[in-house]
C-alpha distance (Angstrom), angle and dihedral (degrees) to the residues before:
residue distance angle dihedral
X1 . . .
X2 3.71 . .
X3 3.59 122.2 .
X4 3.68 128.6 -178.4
X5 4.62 119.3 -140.6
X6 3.64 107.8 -144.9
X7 3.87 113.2 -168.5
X8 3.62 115.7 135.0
X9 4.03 93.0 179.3
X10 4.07 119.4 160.4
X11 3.74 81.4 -162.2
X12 3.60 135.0 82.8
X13 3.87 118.3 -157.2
X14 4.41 139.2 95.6
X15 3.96 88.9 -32.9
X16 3.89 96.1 48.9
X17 4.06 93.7 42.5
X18 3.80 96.1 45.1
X19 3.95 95.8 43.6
X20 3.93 89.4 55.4
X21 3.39 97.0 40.8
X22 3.37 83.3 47.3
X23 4.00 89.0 59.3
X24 3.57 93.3 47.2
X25 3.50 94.8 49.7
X26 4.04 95.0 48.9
X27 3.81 86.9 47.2
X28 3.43 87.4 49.9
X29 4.45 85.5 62.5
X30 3.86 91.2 49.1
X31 3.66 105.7 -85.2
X32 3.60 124.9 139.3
X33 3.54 106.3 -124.8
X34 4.02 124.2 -170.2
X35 3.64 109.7 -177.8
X36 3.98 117.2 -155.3
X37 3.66 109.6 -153.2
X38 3.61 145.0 -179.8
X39 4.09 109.8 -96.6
X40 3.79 112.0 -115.1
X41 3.67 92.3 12.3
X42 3.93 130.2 132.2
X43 3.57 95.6 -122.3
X44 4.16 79.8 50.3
X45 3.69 91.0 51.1
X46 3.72 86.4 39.1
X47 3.94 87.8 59.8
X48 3.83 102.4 40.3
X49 4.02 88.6 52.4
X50 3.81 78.3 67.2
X51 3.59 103.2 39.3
X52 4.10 79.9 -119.9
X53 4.45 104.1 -178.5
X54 3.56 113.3 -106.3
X55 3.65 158.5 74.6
X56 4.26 140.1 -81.5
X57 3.45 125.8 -127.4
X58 3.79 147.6 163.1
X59 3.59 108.7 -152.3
X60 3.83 117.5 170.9
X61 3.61 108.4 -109.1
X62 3.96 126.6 -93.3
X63 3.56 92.0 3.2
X64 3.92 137.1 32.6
X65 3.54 116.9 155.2
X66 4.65 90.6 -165.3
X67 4.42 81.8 46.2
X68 4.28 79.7 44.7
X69 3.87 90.8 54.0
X70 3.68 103.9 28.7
X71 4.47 88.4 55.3
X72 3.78 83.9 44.5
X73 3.78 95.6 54.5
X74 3.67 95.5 35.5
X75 3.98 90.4 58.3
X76 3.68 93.3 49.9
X77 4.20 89.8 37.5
X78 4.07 93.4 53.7
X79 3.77 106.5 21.2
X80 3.69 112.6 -118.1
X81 3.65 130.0 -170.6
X82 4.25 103.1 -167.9
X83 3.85 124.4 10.7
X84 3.93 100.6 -161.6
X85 3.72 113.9 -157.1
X86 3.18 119.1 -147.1
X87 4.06 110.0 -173.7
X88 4.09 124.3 42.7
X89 3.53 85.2 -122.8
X90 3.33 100.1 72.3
X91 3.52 101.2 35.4
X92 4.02 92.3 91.4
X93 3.69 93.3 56.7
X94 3.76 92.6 49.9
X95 3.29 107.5 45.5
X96 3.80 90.8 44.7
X97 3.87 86.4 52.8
X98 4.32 95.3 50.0
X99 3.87 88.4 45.1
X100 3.97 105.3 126.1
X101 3.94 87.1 13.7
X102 3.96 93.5 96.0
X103 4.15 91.5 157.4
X104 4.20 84.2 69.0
X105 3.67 109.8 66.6
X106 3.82 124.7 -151.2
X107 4.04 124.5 -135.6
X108 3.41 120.3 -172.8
X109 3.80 120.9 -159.1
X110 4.48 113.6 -157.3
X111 3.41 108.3 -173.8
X112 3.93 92.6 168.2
X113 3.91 132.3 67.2
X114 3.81 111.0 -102.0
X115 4.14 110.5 -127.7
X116 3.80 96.2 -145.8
X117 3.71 147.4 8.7
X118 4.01 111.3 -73.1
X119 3.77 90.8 -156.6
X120 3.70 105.0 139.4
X121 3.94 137.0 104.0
X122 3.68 93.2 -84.7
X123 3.86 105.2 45.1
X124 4.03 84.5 48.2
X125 3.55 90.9 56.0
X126 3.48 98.0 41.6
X127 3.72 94.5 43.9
X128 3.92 96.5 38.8
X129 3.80 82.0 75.0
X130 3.95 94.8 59.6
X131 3.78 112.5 94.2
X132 3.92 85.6 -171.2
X133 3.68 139.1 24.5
X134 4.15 99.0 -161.2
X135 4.20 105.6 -157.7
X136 3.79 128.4 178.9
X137 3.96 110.7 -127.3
X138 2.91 139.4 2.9
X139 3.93 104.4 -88.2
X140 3.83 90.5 51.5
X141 4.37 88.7 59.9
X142 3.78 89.4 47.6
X143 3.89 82.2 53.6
X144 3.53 100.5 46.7
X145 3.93 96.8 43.6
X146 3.95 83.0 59.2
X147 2.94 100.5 46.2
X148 4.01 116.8 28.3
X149 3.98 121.0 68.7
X150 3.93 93.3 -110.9
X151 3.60 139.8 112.4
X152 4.06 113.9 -93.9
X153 3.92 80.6 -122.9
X154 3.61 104.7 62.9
X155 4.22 90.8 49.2
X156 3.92 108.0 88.0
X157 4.04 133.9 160.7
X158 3.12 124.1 -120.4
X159 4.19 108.1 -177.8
X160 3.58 117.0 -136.7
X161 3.45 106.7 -85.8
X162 4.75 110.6 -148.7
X163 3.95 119.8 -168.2
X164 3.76 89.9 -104.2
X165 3.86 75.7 -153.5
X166 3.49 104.4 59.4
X167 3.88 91.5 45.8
X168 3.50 105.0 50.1
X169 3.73 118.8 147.1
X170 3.86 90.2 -156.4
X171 4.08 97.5 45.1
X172 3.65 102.3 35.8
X173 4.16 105.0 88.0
X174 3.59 121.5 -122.1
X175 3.76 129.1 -130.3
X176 3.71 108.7 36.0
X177 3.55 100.0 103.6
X178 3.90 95.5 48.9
X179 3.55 83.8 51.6
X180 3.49 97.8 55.6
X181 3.57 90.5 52.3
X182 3.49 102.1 34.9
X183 3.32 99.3 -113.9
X184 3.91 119.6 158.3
X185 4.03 121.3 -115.6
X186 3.83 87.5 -114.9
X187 4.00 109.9 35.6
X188 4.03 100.2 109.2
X189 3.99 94.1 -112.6
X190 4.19 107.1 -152.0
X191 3.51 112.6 -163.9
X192 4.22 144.5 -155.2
X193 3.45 117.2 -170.4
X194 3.86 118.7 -169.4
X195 4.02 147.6 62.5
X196 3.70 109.6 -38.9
X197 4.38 98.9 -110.8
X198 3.94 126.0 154.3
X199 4.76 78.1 -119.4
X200 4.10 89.6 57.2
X201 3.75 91.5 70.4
X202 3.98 103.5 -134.9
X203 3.98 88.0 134.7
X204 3.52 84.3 61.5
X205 3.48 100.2 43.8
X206 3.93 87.8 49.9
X207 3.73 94.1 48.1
X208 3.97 82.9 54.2
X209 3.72 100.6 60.8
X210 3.17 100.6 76.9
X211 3.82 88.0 64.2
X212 3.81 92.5 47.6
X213 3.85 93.2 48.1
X214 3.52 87.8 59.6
X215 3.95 96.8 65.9
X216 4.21 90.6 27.3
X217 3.66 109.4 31.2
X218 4.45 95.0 -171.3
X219 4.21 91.2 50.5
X220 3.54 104.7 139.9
X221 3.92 121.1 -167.7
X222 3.23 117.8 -145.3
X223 4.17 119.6 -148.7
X224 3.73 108.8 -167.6
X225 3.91 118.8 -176.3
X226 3.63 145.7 47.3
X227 3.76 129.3 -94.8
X228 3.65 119.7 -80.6
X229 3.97 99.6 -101.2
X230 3.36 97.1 -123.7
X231 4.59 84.6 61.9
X232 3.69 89.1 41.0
X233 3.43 115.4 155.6
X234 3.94 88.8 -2.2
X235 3.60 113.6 68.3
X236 4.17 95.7 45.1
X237 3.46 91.3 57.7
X238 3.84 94.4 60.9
X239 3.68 98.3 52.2
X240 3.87 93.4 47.5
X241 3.64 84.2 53.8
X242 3.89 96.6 46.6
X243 3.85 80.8 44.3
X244 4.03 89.4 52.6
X245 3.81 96.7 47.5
X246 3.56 91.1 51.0
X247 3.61 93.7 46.2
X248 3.55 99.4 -128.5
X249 3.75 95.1 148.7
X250 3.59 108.7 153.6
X251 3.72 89.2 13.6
X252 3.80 98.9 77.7
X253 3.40 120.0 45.7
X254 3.80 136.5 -165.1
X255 3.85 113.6 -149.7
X256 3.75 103.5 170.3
X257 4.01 124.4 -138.1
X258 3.69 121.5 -23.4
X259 4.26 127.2 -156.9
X260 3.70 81.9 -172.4
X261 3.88 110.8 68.4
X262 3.70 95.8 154.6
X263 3.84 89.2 59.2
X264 3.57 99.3 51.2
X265 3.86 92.8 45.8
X266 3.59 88.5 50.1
X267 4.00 89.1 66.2
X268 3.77 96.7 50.7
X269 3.95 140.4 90.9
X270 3.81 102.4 -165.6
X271 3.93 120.6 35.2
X272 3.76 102.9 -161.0
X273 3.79 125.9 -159.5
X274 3.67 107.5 -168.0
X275 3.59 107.5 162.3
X276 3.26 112.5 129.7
X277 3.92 95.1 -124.2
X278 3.63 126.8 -6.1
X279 4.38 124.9 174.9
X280 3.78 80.0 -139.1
X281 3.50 140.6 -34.9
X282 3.65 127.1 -119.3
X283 3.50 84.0 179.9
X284 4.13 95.1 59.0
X285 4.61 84.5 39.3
X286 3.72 83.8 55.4
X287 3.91 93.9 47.8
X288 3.69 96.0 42.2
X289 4.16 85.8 50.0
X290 3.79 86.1 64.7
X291 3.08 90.0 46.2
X292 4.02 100.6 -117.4
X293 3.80 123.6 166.2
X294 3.61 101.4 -100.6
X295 3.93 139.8 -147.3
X296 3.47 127.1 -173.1
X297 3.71 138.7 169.2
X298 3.57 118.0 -104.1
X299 3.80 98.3 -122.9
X300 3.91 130.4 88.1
X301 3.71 119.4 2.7
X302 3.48 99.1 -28.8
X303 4.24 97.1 90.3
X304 3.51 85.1 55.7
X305 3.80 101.0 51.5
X306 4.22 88.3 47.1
X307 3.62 92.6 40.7
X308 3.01 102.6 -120.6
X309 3.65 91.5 -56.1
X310 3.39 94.7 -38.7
X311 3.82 93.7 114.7
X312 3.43 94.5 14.9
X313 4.42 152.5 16.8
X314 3.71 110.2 -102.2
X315 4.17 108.4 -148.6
X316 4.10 115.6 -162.8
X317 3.37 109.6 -100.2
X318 3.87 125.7 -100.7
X319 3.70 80.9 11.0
X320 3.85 110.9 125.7
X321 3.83 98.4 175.6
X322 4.22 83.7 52.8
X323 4.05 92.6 53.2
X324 3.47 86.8 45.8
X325 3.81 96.6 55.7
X326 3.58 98.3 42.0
X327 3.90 86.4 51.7
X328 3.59 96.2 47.7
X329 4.03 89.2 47.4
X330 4.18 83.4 51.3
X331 3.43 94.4 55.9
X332 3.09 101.4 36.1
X333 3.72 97.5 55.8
X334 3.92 109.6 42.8
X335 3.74 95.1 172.3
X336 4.25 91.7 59.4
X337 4.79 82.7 44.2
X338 3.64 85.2 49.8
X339 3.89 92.8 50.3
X340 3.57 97.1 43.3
X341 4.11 96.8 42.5
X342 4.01 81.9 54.1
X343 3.45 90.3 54.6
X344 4.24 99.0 43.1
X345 4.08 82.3 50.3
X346 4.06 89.3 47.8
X347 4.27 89.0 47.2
X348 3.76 88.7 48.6
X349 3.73 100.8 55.1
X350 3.34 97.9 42.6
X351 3.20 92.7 53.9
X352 3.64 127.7 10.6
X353 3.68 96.6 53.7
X354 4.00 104.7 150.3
X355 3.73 90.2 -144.4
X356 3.70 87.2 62.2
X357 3.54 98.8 46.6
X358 3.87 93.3 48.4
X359 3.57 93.7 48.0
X360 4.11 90.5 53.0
X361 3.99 85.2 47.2
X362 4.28 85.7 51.6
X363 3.89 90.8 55.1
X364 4.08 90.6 50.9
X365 4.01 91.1 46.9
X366 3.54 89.3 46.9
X367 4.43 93.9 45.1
X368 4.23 85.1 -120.8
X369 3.64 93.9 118.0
């Protein structure tokens, strides 16, 4: 069966990793994947380190009538039975371009909450090409069954699935990241994990050191990721300068990208999630797989994936005094991180299993579910 990934992201974060992962994995089962991608892009680069099928284009977003044309003669050129979308963005160009071509069928992945009813003429057209709207939890369905024009029927979740592998607190070695970085065995390392943006909370989390440097003088947090390339070169610049004016030189630290998550995660105490409001986090699953003392924000998705603080403290967003509490009571009290790491890593493989999560996406490609 030959199924075409559309994602034509600038960005590379949870969305980008999971959909070509998410390729791999379904290649992996015997599909024919094609992945169209966005030239120059991480999730491009991403691909061609694999030798991942496929093409690179910039198509202006929403609508392109060449990225119309050029989808529409590729389908008929190749022979494809689902394209499976995999960003909003690109849903109006695809579904435009499979209109009259009712042998392909369309699959639309939404991994983020959607603000407001998309009830008019053009979302029903656009979206009464779908045969499936693919969401993440729970919460996120709900959402898009009040507020997309589809059927409650043809909106499932599908949980994000991890390599259970690849992020395992017990195989994954220890140390390399401090060392990198210089980082002492025994400085409490705090750490942020995701595209520098003004709605991932590192101002916050810089404004709260100070706090936590009070009770644990050596804290070091940790900012790994690179601005969101729409802020490049604009949004760095103010949080080393926030960090500079608080003095938090050698306190804060910039580490860049990383292709190795599990090794970075590996090397801290506190996994912070301090975006303001997330649908859910493959950043926080990933965390809670290596079972990482976690804080989150209590907004969004995230309460739901911790529990409620079950496996997890939930700060107030935009709040630095309340991330600095929670991780002052973390490090504080290692028994109560131990307990609620134990329970993230219990959560995850029950129920975040890639192999699961493939295997329900196999049953949808293959009309058994």
């Amino acid at each position: 069966m030959r199924v075409i990934y559309v994602l034509f992201s600038r960005g590379w974060g949870g969305l980008e990793r999971y959909t070509v992962d998410q390729a791999v994995a379904m290649t992996a089962k015997g599909y024919d994947v094609y992945f169209l991608r966005r030239k120059s892009s991480k999730t491009a680069e991403a691909l061609d380190a694999l030798s991942f099928p496929g093409e690179e284009w910039n198509p202006v977003d929403y609508v392109d009538i060449r990225a119309i044309l050029a989808i529409r003669s590729l389908v008929r050129r190749i022979g494809v039975d689902i394209v499976h979308v995999h960003n909003s963005i690109d849903l109006g160009i695809t579904a435009t371009a499979l209109w009259r071509a009712p042998k392909t069928r369309l699959i639309f992945s939404n991994y983020m909450n959607i603000p407001k009813p998309k009830h008019d003429l053009y979302h029903r057209l656009e979206y009464g090409r779908v045969e499936r709207v693919i969401t993440g939890s729970d919460s996120m369905r709900i959402n898009a069954v009040e507020n997309l024009p589809v059927m409650p029927e043809q909106v499932v979740t599908i949980h994000y699935g991890l390599d259970l592998e690849k992020f395992d607190p017990h195989k994954t070695p220890r140390g390399r990241f401090r060392e990198k970085f210089g980082l002492d065995g025994d400085r409490p390392v705090i750490g942020v994990i995701g595209r520098l943006d003004p709605l991932k909370g590192q101002m916050e989390m810089i404004e709260a050191m100070p706090l936590i440097l009070r009770r644990f003088p050596s804290a070091v947090l940790a900012l790994t990721g690179e601005e969101t390339p729409e802020l490049q070169g604009a949004y760095k610049s103010r949080l080393v300068e926030r960090k500079n004016a608080l003095k938090l030189d050698g306190s804060v630290i910039f580490t860049g990208s990383t292709e190795n998550t599990a090794s970075v995660l590996a090397d801290l105490d506190i996994y912070v999630l301090a975006s303001h409001s997330e649908s859910f986090s493959l950043g926080c699953l990933e965390a809670m797989a290596m079972r990482r003392p976690v804080i989150g924000t209590d907004s969004g998705g995230t309460p739901q994936m911790l529990d409620h603080g079950d496996c997890g403290l939930l700060a107030e967003p935009k709040n630095p005094a309340s991330f600095a509490r929670k991780v002052i009571k973390l490090l504080s009290d290692r028994e109560l991180a131990e307990s609620l790491a134990t329970n993230a890593r219990k959560k995850v493989v029950t129920s975040f299993d890639r192999k699961i999560s493939m295997d329900r996406l196999d049953s949808i490609y293959r009309r058994e579910d």
